[in-house]
Structures are given as C-alpha cells and as structure tokens.
PyMOL commands that place a pseudoatom at each C-alpha (Angstrom):
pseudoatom trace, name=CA, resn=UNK, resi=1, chain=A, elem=C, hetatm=0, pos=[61.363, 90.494, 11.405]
pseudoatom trace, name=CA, resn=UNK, resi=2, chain=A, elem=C, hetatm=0, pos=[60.451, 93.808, 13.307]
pseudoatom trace, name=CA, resn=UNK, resi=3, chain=A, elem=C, hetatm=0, pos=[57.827, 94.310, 10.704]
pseudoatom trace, name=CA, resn=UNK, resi=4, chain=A, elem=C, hetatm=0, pos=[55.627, 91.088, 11.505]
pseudoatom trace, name=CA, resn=UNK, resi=5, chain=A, elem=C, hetatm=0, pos=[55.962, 91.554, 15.373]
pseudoatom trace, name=CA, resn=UNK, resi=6, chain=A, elem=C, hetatm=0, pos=[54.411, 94.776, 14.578]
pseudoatom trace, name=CA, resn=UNK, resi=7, chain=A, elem=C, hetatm=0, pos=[51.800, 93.532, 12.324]
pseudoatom trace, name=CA, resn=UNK, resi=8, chain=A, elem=C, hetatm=0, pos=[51.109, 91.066, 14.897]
pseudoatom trace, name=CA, resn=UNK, resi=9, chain=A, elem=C, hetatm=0, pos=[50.489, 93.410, 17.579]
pseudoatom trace, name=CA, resn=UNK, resi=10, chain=A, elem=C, hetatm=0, pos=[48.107, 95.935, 15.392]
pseudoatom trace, name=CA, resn=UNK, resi=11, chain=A, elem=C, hetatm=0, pos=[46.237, 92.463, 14.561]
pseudoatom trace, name=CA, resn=UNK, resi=12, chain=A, elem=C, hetatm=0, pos=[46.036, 91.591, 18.216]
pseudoatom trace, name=CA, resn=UNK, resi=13, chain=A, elem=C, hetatm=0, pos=[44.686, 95.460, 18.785]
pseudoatom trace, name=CA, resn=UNK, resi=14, chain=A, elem=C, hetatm=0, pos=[42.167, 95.217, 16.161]
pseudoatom trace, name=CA, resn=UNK, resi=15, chain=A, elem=C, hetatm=0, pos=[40.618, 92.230, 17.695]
pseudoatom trace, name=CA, resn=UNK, resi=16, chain=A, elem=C, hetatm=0, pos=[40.639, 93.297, 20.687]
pseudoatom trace, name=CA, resn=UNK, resi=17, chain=A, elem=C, hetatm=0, pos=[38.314, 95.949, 19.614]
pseudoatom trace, name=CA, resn=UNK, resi=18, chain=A, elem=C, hetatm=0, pos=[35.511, 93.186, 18.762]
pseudoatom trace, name=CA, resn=UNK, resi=19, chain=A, elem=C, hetatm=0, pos=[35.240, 91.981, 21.730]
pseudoatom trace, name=CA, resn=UNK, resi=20, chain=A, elem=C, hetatm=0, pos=[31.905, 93.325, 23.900]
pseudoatom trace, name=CA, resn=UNK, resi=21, chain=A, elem=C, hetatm=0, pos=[32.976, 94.441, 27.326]
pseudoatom trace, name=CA, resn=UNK, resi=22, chain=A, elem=C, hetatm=0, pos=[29.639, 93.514, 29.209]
pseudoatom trace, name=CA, resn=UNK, resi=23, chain=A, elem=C, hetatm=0, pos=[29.908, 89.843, 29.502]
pseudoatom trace, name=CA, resn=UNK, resi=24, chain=A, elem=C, hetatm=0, pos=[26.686, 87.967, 27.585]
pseudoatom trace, name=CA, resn=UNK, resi=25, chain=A, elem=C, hetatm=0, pos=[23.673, 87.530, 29.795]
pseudoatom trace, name=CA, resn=UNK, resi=26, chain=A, elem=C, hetatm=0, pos=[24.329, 90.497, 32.040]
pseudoatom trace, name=CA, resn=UNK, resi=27, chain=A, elem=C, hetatm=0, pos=[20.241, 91.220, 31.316]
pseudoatom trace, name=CA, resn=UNK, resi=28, chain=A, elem=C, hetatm=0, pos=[17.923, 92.822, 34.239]
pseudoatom trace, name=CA, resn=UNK, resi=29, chain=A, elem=C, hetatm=0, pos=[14.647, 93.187, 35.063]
pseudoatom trace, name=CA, resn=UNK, resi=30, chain=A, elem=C, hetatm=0, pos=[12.414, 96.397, 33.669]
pseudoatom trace, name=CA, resn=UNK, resi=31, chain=A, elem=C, hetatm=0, pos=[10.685, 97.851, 36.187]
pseudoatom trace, name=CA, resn=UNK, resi=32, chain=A, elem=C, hetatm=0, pos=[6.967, 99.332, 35.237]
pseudoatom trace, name=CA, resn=UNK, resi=33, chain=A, elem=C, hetatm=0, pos=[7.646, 102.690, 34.504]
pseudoatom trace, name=CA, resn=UNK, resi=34, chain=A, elem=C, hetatm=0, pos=[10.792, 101.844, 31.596]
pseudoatom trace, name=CA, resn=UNK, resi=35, chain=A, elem=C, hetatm=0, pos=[8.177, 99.074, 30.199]
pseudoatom trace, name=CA, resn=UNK, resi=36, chain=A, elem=C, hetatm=0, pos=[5.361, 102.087, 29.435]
pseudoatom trace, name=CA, resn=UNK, resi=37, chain=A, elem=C, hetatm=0, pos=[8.099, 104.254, 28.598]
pseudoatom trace, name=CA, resn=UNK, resi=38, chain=A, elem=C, hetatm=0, pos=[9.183, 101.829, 25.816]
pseudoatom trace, name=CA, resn=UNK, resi=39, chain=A, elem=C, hetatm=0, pos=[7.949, 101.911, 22.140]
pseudoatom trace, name=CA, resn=UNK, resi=40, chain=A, elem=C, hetatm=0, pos=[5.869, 98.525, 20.856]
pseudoatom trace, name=CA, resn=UNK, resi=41, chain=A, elem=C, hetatm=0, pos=[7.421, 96.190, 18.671]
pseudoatom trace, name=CA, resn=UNK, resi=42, chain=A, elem=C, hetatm=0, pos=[10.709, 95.930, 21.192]
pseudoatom trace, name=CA, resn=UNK, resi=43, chain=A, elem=C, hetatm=0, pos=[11.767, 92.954, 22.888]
pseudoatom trace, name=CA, resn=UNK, resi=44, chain=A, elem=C, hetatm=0, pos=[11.779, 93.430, 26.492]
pseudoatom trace, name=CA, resn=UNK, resi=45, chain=A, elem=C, hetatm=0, pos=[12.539, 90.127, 27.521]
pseudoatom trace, name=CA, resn=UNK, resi=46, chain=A, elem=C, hetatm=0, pos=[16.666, 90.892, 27.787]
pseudoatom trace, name=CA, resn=UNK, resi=47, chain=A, elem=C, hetatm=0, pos=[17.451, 94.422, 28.677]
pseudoatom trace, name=CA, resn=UNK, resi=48, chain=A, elem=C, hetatm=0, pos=[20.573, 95.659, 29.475]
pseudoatom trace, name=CA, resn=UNK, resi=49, chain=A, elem=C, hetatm=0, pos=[22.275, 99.568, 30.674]
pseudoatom trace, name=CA, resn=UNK, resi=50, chain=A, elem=C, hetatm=0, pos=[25.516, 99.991, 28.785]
pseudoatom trace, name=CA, resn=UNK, resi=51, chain=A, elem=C, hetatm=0, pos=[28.440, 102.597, 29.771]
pseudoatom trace, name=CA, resn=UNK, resi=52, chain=A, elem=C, hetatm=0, pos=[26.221, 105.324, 28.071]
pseudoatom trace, name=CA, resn=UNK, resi=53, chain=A, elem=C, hetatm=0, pos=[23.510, 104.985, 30.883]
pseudoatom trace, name=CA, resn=UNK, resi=54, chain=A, elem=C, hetatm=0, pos=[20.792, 103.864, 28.595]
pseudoatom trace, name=CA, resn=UNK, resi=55, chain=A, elem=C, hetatm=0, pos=[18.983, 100.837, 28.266]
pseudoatom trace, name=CA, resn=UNK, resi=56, chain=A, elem=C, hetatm=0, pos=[19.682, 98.745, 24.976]
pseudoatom trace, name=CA, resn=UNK, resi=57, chain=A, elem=C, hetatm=0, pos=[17.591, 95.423, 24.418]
pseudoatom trace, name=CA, resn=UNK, resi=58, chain=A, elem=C, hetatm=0, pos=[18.331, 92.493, 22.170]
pseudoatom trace, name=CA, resn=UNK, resi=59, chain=A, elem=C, hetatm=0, pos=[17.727, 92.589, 18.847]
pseudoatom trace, name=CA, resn=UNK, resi=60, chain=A, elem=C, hetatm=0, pos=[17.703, 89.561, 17.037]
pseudoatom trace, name=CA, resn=UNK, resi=61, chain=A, elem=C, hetatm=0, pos=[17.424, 89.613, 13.274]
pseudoatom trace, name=CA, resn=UNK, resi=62, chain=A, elem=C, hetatm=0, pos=[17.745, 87.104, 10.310]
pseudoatom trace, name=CA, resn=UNK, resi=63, chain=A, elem=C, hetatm=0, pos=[21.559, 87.906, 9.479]
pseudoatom trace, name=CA, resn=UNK, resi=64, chain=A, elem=C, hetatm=0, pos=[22.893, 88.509, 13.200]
pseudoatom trace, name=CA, resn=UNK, resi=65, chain=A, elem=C, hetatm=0, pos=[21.552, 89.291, 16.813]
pseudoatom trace, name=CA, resn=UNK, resi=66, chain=A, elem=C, hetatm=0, pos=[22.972, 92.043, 18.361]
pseudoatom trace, name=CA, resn=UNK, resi=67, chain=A, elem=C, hetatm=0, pos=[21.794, 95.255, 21.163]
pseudoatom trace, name=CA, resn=UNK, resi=68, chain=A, elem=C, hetatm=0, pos=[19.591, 98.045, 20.133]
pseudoatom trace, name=CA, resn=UNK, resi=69, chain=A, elem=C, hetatm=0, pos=[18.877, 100.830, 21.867]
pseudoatom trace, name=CA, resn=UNK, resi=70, chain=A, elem=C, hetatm=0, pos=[15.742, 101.278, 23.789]
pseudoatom trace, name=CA, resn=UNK, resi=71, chain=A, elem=C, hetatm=0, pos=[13.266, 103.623, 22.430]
pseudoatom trace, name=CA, resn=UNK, resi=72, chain=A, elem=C, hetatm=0, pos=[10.362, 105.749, 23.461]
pseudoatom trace, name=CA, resn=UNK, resi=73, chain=A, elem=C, hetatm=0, pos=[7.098, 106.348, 20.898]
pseudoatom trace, name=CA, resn=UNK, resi=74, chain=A, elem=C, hetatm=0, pos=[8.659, 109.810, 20.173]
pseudoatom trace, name=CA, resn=UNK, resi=75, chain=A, elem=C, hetatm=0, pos=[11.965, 108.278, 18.944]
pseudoatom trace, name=CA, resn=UNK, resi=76, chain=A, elem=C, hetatm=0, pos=[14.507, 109.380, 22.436]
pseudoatom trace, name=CA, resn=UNK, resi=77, chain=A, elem=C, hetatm=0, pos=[16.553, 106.845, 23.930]
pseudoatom trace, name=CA, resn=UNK, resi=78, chain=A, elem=C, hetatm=0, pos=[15.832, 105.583, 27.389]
pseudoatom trace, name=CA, resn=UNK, resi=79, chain=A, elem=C, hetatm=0, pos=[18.701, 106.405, 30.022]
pseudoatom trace, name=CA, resn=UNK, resi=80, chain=A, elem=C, hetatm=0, pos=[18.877, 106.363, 33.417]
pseudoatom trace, name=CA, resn=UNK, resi=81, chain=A, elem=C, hetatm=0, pos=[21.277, 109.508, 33.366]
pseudoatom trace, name=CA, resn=UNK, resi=82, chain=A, elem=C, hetatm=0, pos=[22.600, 111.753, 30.758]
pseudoatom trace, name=CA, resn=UNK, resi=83, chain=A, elem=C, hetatm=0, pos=[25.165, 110.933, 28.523]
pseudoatom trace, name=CA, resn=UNK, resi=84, chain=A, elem=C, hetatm=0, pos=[28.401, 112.652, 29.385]
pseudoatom trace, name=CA, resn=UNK, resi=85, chain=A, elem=C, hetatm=0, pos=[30.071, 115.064, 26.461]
for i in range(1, 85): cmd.bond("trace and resi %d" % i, "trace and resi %d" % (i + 1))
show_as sticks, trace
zoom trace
C-alpha cells in the first residue's frame, strides 16, 4: 500500500514539472532597438522575458508550438541582463 502512495506522489512530481510557470499570454511589446537587434525570419508578434532575462518568442511549428529564444544575426541570445551562474 506504501508503495502506490509513493508512486503516486513521484507521478504527481513528474507532472508537475510540465507545467510552464509564466501563465500563457504573458506577451509584451518590443521596443525599436530589440526589433533591429533581432534576426529575420522570427516572429515578433508574441515576445516574452523568461527567468533567464532573455527574450524568447513563439514558435509555432507543424508538430507543436512552443518558445524559442530570441536571436541576433550573429547567433547570441537577446537578454536584458546576464544570465546568473
């Protein structure tokens, strides 16, 4: 019986890990200088800064949408401050 309870709970915790922290929608608005920072071919239209500090934008392809991050024409990510180590 102690065995499924625990099963139960590592299920529970597993899940949990799934689910996004930034509720959907949470988009803002790109100001000039991020939009001729950013690389062509990158949707601009919802942009969002996650916990890292950079801007990720939403990517949405034929299998599953989902958030990229933002990238310059030289391949760097665009933050708004550096990631902690």
């Amino acid at each position: 019986m102690n065995v499924m309870r625990y099963l139960g709970i590592a299920a529970i915790l597993g899940l949990s890990a799934c689910v996004s922290t930034t509720p959907e929608g949470q988009t803002e608005e790109l100001s000039e200088e991020v939009r001729a920072l950013a690389a062509p071919n990158q949707d601009l239209t919802q942009v969002r800064i996650e916990s890292d500090g950079c801007y990720w934008y939403r990517y949405e392809g034929r299998v599953e949408t989902t958030f990229l991050p933002l990238m310059t024409r030289d391949n760097r990510m665009i933050c708004v401050r550096a990631p902690t180590t």
